[in-house]
FIZABA-985129 format. One line per field, with one value per residue (C-alpha): y, z, x; residue number from 1. Coordinates in nm, 3 decimals, decimal comma, m for minus. Layout:
// residues N
v <- (Y; ...)
w <- (Z; ...)
u <- (X; ...)
i <- (NUM; ...)
// end
This chain:
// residues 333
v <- (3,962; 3,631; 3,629; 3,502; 3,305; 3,361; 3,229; 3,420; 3,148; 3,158; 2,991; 2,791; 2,478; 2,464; 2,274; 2,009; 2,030; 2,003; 1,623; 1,443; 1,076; 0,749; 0,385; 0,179; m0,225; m0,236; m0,355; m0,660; m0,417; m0,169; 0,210; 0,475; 0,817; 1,151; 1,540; 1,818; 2,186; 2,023; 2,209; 1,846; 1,477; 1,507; 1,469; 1,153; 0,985; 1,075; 0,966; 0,603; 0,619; 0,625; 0,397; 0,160; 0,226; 0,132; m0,186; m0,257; m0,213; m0,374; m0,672; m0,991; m1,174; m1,158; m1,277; m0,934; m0,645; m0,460; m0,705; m1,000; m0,925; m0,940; m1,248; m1,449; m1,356; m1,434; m1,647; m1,574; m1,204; m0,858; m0,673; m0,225; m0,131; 0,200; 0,499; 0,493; 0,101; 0,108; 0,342; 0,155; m0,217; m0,042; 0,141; m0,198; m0,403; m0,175; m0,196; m0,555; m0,598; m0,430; m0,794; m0,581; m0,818; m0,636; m0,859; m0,767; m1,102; m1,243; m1,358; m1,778; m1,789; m1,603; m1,817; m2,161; m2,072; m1,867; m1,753; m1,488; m1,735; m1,978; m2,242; m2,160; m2,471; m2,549; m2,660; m2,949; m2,822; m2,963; m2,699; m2,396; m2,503; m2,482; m2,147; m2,033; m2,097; m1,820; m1,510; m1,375; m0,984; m0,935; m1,168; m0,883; m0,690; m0,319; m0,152; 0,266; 0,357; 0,098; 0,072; m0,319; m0,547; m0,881; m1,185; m1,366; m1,753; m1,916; m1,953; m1,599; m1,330; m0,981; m0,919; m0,530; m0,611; m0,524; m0,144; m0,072; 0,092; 0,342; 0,436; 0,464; 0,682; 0,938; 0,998; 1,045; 1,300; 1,429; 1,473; 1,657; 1,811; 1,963; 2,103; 2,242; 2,076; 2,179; 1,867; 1,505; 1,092; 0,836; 0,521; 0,193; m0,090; 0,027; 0,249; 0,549; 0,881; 1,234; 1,496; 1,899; 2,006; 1,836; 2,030; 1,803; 1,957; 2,309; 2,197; 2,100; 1,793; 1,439; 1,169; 0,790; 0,508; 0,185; m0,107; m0,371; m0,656; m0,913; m0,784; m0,749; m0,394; m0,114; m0,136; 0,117; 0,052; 0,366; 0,739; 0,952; 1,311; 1,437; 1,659; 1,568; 1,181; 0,879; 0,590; 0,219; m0,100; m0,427; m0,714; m1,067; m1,066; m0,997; m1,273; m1,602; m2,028; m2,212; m2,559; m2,857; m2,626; m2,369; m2,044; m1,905; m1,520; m1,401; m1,222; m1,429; m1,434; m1,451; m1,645; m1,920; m1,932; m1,963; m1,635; m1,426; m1,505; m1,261; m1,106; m0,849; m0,845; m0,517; m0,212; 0,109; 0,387; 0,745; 0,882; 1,200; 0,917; 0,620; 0,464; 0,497; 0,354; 0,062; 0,026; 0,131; m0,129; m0,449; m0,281; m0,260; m0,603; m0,838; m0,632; m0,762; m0,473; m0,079; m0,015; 0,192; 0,577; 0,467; 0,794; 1,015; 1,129; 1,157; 1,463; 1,278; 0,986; 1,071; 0,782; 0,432; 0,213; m0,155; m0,407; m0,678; m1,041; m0,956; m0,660; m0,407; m0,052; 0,107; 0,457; 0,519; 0,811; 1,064; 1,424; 1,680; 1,380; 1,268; 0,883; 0,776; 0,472; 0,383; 0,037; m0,078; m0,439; m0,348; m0,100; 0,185; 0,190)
w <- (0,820; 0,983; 1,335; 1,558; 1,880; 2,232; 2,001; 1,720; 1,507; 1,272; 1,428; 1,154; 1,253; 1,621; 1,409; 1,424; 1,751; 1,847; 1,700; 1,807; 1,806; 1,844; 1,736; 1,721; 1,563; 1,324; 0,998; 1,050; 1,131; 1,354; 1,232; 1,300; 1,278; 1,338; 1,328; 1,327; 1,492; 1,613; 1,966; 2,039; 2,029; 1,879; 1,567; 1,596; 1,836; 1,560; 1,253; 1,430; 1,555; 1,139; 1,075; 1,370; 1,160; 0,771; 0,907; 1,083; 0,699; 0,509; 0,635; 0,542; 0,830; 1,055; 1,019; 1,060; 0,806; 0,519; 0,285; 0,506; 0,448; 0,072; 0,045; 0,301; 0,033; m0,274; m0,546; m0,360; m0,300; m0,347; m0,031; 0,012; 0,217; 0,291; m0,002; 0,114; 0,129; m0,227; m0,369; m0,294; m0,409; m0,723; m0,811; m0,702; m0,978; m1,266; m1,165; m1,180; m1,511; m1,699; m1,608; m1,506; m1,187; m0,957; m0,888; m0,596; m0,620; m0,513; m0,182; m0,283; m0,376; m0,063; 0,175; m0,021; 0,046; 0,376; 0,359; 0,608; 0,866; 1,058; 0,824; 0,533; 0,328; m0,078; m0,224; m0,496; m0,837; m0,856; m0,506; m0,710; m1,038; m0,906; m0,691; m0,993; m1,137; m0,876; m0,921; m1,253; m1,165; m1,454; m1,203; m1,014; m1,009; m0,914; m0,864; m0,796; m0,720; m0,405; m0,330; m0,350; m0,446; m0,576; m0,617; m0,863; m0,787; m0,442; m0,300; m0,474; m0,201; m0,207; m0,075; m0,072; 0,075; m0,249; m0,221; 0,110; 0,322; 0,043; 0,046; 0,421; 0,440; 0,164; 0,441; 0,745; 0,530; 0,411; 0,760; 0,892; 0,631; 0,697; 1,010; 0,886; 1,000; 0,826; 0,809; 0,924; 0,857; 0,777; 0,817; 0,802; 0,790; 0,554; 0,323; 0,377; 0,313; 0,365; 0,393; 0,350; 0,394; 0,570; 0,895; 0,960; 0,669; 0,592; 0,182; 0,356; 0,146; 0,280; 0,276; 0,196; 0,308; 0,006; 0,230; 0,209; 0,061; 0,193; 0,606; 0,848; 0,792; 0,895; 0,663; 0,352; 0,069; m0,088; m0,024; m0,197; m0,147; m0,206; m0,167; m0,027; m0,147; m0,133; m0,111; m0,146; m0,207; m0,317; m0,253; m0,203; 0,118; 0,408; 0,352; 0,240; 0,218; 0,277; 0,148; 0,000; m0,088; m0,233; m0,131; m0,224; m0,201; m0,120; m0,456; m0,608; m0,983; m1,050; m1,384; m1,311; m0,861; m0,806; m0,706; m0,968; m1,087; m1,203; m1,117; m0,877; m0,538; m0,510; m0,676; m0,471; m0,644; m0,504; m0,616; m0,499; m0,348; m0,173; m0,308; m0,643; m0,513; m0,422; m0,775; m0,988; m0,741; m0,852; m1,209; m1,213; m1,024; m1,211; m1,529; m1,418; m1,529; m1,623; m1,844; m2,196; m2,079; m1,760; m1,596; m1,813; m1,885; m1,553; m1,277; m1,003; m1,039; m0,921; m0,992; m0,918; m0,815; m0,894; m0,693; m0,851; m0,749; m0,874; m0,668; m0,870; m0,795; m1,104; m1,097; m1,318; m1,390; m1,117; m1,089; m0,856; m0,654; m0,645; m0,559; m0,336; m0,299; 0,080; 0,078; m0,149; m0,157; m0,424; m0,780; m0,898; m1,231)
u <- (1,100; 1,206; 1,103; 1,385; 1,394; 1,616; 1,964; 1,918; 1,772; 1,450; 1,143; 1,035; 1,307; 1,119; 0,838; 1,055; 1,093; 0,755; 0,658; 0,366; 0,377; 0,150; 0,180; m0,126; m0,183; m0,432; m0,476; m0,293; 0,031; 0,233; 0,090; 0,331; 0,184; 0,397; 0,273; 0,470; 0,411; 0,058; m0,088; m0,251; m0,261; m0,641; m0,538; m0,357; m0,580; m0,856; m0,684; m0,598; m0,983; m1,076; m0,821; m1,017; m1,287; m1,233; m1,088; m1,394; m1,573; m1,320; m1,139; m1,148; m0,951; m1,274; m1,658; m1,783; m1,727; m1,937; m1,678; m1,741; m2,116; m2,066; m1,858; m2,096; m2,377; m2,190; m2,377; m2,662; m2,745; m2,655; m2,585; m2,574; m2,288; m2,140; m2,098; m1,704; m1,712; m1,865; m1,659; m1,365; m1,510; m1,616; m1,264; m1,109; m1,344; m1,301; m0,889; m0,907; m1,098; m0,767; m0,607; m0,275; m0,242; m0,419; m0,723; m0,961; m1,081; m0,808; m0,948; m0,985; m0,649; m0,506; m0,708; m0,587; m0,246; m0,260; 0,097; 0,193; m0,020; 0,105; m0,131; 0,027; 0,105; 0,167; m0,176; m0,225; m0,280; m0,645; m0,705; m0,543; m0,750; m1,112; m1,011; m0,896; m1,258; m1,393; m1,143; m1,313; m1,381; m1,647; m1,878; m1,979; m2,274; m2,256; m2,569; m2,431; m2,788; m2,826; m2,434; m2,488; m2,285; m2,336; m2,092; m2,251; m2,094; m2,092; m1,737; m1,625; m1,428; m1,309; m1,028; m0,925; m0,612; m0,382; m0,568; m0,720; m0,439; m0,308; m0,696; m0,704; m0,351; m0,498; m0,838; m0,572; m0,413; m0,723; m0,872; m0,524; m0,545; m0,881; m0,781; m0,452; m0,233; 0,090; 0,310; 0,325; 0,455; 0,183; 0,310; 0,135; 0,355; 0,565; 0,281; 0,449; 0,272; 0,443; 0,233; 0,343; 0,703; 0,933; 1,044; 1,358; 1,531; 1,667; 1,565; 1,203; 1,227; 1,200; 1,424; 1,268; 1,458; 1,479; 1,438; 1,711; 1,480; 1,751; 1,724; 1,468; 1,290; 1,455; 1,795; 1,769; 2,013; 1,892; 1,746; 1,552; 1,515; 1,144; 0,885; 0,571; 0,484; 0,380; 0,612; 0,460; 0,663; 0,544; 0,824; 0,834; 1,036; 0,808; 0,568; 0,619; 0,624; 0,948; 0,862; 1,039; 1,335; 1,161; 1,032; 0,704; 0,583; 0,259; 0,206; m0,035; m0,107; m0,459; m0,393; m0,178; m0,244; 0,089; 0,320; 0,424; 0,793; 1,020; 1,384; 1,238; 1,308; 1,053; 0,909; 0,894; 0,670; 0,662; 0,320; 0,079; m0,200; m0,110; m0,354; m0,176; 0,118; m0,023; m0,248; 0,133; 0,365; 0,139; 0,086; 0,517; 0,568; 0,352; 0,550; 0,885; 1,064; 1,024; 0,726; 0,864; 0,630; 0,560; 0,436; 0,522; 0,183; 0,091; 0,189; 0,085; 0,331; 0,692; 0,900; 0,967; 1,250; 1,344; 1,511; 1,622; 1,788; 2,085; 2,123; 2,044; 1,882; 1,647; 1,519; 1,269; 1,098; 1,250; 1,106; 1,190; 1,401; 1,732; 1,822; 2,195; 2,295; 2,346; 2,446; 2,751; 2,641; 2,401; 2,468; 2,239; 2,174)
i <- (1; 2; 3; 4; 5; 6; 7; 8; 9; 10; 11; 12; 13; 14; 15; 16; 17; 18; 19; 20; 21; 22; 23; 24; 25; 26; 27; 28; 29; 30; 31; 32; 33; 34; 35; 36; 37; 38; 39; 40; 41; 42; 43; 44; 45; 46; 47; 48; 49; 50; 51; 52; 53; 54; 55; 56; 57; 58; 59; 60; 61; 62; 63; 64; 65; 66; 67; 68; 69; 70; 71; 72; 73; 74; 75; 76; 77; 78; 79; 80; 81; 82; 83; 84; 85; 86; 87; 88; 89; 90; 91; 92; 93; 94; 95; 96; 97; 98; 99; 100; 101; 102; 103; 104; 105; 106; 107; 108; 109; 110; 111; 112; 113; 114; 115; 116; 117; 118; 119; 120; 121; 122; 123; 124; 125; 126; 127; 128; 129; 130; 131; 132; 133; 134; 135; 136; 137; 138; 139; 140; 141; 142; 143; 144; 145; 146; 147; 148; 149; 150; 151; 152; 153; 154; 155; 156; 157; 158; 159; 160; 161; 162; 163; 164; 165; 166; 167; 168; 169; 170; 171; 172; 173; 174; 175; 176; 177; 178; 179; 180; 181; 182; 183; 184; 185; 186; 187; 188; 189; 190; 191; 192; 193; 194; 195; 196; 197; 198; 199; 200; 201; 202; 203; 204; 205; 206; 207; 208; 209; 210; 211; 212; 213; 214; 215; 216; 217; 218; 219; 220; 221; 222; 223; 224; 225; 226; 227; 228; 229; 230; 231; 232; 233; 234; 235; 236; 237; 238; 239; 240; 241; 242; 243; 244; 245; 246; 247; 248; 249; 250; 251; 252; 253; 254; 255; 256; 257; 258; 259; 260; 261; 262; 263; 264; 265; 266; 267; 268; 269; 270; 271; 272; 273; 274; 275; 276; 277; 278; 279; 280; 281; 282; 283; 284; 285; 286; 287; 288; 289; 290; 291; 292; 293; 294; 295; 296; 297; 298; 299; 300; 301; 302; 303; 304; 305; 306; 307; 308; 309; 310; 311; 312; 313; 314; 315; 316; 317; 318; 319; 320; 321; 322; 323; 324; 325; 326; 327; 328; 329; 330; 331; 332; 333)
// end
């Protein structure tokens, strides 16, 4: 039986209805966080609270954090920080040792060429050659007994940043989760994480807007319908150094120090985690182009979609979604 309100309609829509909203800066962004048939604001004052938090452990654009503490002490000692804050240095190394792009030790490299920062300038090739020198992720020591970690040449820096909000999405949903909370929108700047069914929808599936990589944030040129996902883009138009004619992005290639170049404007991938998406857009970025299997072995890995210079729109590896094209400026393929 379907219980009915005053108008004759089923109940279940009011969730809807009854949306619970805050917006909060951190993480060098504007966080966004929606729930859905929730009896308080707890929950979201809570989740921004842990969000307050990780950053506090794991930035690297102040003196002070458990990462801070380990790059201040590299080529010198190992330092013990957090289990959670170990966990996710530890996952980050062992990612960045399969030389896919992702490379956690980034952080020289990002700080030579400061782009997103109002210092941001084009370094000499001597600069990018001796920061090269210092990105090498198999000089780290990880000691899982202590949960120290040791950076074994002076002048070497994490830098989480390529990982750390798709982890820190996956523990908001984890703790709403934990108090059943039934539905809800995790956005932060842009990591988008959907969690249960969507109540906006008589299908209860969500729809996730393909930003326009060519306009300021906010224009989709494409929508997917979905259950319950994760939806992470890496793309070279948010951030980046307009020099001498020439425009440089802030994804950095660890092997050459220059941004990676290739005919992608973006990758979008729609995963279980976040903090999949985030590994799988840099894995599918630095690739240039759809991977022959990608995903195909794996459940938890829904599909991903290319944007390319040439205007192009690339579904890969769809299940259980369906893509449409919103903006006729640009083809789907």
């Amino acid at each position: 039986m379907t219980t009915l309100n005053d108008q004759g309609q089923p109940m279940t829509p009011q969730l809807a209805q009854q949306r619970r909203h805050a917006s909060h800066y951190a993480l060098g962004t504007d966080i966004d966080l929606t729930l859905f048939g929730s009896d308080t604001n707890d929950y979201l004052t809570q989740a921004n609270q842990l969000i307050d938090q990780y950053e506090d452990r794991l930035t690297v654009n102040r003196q002070q954090s458990e990462v801070m503490a380990i790059n201040h002490a590299a080529g010198d000692h190992p330092v013990q920080v957090s289990a959670a804050t170990y966990s996710l240095v530890k996952q980050a190394i062992l990612l960045s040792q399969q030389h896919f792009g992702f490379n956690a030790l980034i952080g020289p490299l990002v700080k030579l060429w400061r782009i997103g920062f109002d210092d941001a300038h084009l370094p000499n090739q001597a600069e990018i050659k001796a920061r090269l020198a210092l990105v090498d992720p198999f000089s780290v020591d990880l000691n899982d007994q202590n949960f120290s970690v040791y950076l074994q040449h002076a002048g070497m820096e994490l830098d989480l940043g390529g990982i750390a909000k798709g982890y820190i999405a996956d523990r908001i949903q984890d703790y709403w989760e934990a108090f059943g909370q039934r539905a809800g929108m995790i956005n932060l700047g842009g990591n988008l994480l959907m969690v249960g069914d969507s109540p906006l929808h008589a299908d209860k599936q969500w729809r996730v807007g393909i930003q326009n990589p060519l306009t300021p944030r906010g224009n989709a040129i494409a929508s997917v319908t979905i259950g319950p996902c994760s939806a992470v883009t890496s793309g070279i138009y948010e951030r980046h150094l307009d020099i001498n004619g020439k425009s440089y992005h802030h994804i950095l290639d660890s092997k050459t120090g220059y941004p990676r170049q290739n005919d992608l404007l973006s990758v979008t991938i729609l995963s279980k985690q976040s903090i999949d998406g985030e590994i799988e857009t840099t894995r599918l970025f630095f690739a240039g182009e759809p991977e022959a299997g990608w995903g195909e072995d794996r459940d938890d890995l829904y599909g991903a979609i290319f944007v390319t210079k040439d205007k192009k729109i690339q579904a890969v590896g769809l299940k259980d979604a369906t893509i449409k094209l919103l903006d006729p400026a640009f083809e789907l393929v």
